[in-house]
C-alpha positions in Angstrom: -12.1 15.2 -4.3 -12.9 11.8 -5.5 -13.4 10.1 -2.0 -16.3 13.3 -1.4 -17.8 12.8 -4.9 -18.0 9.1 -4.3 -18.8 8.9 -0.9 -19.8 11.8 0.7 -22.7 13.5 -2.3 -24.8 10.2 -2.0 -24.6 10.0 1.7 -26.1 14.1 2.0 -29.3 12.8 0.5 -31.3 16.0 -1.0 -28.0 16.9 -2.3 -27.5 16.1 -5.7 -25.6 17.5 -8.8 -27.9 20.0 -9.7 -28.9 21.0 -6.9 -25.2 21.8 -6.1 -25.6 24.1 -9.2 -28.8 25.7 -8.5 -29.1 28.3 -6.1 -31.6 27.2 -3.8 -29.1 25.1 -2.2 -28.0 25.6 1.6 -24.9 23.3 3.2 -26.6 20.8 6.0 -24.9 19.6 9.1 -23.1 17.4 6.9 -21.1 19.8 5.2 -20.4 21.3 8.3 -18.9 18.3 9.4 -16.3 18.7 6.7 -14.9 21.8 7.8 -13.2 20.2 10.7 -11.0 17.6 9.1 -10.2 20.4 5.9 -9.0 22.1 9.0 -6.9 19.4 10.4 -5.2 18.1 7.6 -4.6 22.0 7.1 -3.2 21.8 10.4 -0.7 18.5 10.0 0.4 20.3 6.8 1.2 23.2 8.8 2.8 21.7 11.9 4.9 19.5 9.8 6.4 22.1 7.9 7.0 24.1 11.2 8.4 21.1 12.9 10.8 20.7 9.7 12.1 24.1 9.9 14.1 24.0 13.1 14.8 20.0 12.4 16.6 20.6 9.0 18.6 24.0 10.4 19.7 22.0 13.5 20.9 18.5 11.4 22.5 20.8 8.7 24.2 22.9 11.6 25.5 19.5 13.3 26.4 18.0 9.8 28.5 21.7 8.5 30.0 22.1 12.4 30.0 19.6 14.8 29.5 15.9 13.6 32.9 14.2 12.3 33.8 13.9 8.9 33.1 10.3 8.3 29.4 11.1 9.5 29.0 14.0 7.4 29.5 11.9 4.2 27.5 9.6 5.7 24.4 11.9 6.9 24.6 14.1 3.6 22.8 11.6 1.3 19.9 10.6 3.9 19.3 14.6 4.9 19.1 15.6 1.2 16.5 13.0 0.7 15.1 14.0 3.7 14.7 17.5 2.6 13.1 16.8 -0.7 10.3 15.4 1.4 6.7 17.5 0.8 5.4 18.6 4.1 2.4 16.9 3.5 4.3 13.4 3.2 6.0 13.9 6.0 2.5 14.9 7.6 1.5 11.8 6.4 3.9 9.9 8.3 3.6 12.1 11.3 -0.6 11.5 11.5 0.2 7.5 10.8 2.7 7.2 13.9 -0.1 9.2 16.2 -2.8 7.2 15.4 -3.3 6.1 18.6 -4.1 9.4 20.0 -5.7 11.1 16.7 -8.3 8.7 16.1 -11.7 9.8 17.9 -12.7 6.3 17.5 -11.7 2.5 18.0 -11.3 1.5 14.6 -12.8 -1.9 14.8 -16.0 -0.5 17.2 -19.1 -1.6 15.4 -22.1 0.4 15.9 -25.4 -0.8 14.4 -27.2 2.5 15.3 -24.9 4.6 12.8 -24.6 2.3 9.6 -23.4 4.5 6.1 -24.1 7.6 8.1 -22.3 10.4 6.1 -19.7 13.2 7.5 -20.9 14.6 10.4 -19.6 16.5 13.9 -20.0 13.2 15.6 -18.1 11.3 12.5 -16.1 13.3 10.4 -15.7 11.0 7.4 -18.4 9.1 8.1 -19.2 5.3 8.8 -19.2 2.3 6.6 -21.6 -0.2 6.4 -21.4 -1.6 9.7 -21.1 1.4 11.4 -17.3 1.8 12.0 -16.2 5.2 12.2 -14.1 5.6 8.2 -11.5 8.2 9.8 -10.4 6.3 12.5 -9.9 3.3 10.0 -7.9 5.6 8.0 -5.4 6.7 10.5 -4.8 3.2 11.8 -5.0 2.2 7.9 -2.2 4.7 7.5 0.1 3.5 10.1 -0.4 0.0 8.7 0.7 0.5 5.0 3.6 2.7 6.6 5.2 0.0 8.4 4.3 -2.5 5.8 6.5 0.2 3.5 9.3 0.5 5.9 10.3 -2.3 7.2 10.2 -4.3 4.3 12.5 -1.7 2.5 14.5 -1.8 5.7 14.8 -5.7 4.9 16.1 -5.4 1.8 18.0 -2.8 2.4 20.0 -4.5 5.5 20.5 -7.5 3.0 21.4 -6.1 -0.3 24.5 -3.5 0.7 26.7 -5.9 1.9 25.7 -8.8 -0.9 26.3 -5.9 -3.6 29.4 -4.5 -2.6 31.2 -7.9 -1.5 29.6 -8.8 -5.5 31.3 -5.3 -6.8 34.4 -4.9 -5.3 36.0 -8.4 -4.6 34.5 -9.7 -8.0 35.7 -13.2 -9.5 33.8 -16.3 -8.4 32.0 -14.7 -5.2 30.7 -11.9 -7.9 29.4 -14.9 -10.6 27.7 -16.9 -7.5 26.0 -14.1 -5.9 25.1 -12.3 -9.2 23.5 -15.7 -10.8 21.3 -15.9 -7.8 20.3 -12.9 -8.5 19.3 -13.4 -11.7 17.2 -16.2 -11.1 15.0 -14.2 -8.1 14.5 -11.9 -10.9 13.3 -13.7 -13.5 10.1 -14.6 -11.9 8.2 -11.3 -10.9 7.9 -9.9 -7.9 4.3 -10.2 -6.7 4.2 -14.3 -7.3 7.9 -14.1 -5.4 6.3 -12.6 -2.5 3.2 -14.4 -2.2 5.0 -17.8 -2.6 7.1 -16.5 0.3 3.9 -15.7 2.1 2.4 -18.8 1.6 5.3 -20.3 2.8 5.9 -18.4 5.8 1.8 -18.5 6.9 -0.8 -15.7 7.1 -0.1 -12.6 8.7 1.6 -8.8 8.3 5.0 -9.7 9.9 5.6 -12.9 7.7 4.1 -10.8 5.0 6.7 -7.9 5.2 9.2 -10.4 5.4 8.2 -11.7 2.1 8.1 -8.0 0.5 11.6 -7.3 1.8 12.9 -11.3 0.4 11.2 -10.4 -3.2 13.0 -6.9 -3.1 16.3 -8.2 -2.6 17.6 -8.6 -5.8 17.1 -5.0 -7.2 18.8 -3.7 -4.3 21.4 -6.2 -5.0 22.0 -5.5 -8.5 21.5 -1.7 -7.7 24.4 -1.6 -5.5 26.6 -3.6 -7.8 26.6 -2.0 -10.1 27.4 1.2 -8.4 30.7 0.2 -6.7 31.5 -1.0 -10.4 31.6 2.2 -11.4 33.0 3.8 -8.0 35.9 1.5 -7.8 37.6 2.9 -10.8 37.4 6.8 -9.9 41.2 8.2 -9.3 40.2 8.9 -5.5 39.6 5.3 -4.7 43.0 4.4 -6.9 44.6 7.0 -4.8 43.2 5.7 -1.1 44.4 2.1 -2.8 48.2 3.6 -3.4 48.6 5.0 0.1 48.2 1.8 1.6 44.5 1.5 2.9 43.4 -1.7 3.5 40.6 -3.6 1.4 37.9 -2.9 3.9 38.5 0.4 4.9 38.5 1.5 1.4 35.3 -0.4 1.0 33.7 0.8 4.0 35.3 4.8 3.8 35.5 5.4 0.3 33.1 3.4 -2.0 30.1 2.6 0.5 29.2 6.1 1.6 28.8 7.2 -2.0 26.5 4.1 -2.9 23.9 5.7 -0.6 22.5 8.2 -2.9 21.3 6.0 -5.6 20.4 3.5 -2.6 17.7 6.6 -1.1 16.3 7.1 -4.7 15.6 2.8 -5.3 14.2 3.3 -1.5 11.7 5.7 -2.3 10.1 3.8 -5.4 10.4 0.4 -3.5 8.3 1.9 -0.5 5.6 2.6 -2.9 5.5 -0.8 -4.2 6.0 -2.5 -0.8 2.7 -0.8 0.8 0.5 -2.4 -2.7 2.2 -5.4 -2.4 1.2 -5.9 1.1 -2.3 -4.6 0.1 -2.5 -7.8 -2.2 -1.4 -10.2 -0.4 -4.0 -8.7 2.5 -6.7 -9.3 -0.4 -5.9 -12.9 -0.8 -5.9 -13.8 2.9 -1.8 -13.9 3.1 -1.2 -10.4 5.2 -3.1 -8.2 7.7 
């Protein structure tokens, strides 16, 4: 609603305010052009949803029937997550990995003959001011910022479980050195940590996700701590400890599967804050 009260009133021309109001007013071509990409992102919404369906009924039939019981405890967290997703998120994510074959356009085509033309059949969102067409920009826009959202995540991720649960379940003097670390990445914020990494590492959006993933270490870190803290202690892990299971197994089978639901919640915020971070270090010359 903003982007067409911005963008796409001033671009019609004759249209105005008022004259949306009056009733003297007929839609032009460029309203029209509108109708088509309502329809499509009606569309993504729908096929998502439909494409969900039979995807959650077939994971939770392999996780209730077939799959082992170690990979059930495993899969649980991630497909709850997974289900909480809004079909238009995971449309979202579905449009940005196609955007290769859904844009009508090459994104960086410049074409001095259709400068700030507004929504149309030819451009359904438009063009900026050097002609390039605005939707194709946006689906290739959207597969950038969901990488740059991923992988960093993925980074940190990768990094921070087995630093955090060496920290919280061996304890002593590998707990104090890992944890004071820690403490010092997050006392200085996270923004000037990732562009000092940036600047460090040179221009572009693979250093730059690199950088995001570094700076969000230490949340993850002291995340998963402080989870197995309070994991270790439950009579079930006292229990696997009493029959004889090793240190590692009880790490790995008992305490680390049930550090993942916390994990998927930090994941979810953290994405958020990767894809600006990126976006800022873009604007000062250190990412795409």
């Amino acid at each position: 609603l903003l982007f067409l009260l911005r963008e796409g009133l001033p671009a019609f021309g004759e249209v105005s305010l008022a004259s949306l109001l009056s009733t003297r007013w007929y839609p032009t071509e460029a309203h029209f052009g509108l109708l088509p990409l309502i329809g499509g992102t009606l569309l993504v919404t729908i096929g998502a949803t439909l494409m969900a369906v039979p995807l959650g009924l077939g994971t939770a039939i392999f996780i209730a029937e077939i799959a082992p019981r170690w990979a059930r405890e495993v899969l649980k967290p991630l497909v709850e997550v997974l289900a909480g997703l809004p079909s238009v998120v995971l449309g979202f994510m579905v449009t940005a990995v196609a955007a290769p074959r859904l844009a009508p356009y090459d994104p960086n085509a410049i074409d001095y003959r259709a400068l700030r033309k507004p929504p149309s059949a030819v451009h359904r969102l438009g063009t900026d001011e050097v002609g390039r067409d605005v939707l194709s920009r946006l689906l290739w826009g959207a597969r950038a910022s969901l990488l740059a959202g991923v992988i960093p995540v993925a980074i940190a991720v990768a990094l921070s479980v087995p630093l955090g649960l060496l920290s919280g379940y061996v304890g002593g003097w590998i707990d104090g050195l890992i944890m004071r670390i820690n403490d010092a990445m997050l006392s200085i914020p996270f923004l000037i940590v990732a562009i000092a990494l940036a600047a460090f590492l040179g221009p572009g959006l693979g250093n730059a996700m690199i950088a995001i993933g570094i700076a969000a270490l230490p949340t993850f870190v002291r995340l998963v701590r402080g989870t197995v803290l309070a994991i270790k202690t439950e009579e079930y892990v006292e229990a696997a400890q009493a029959l004889g299971c090793s240190q590692p197994r009880v790490a790995l089978r008992h305490i680390l599967p049930n550090t993942l639901p916390p994990l998927f919640v930090q994941v979810s915020v953290t994405v958020a804050a990767a894809i600006i971070a990126e976006a800022s270090l873009s604007f000062l010359g250190l990412g795409q």
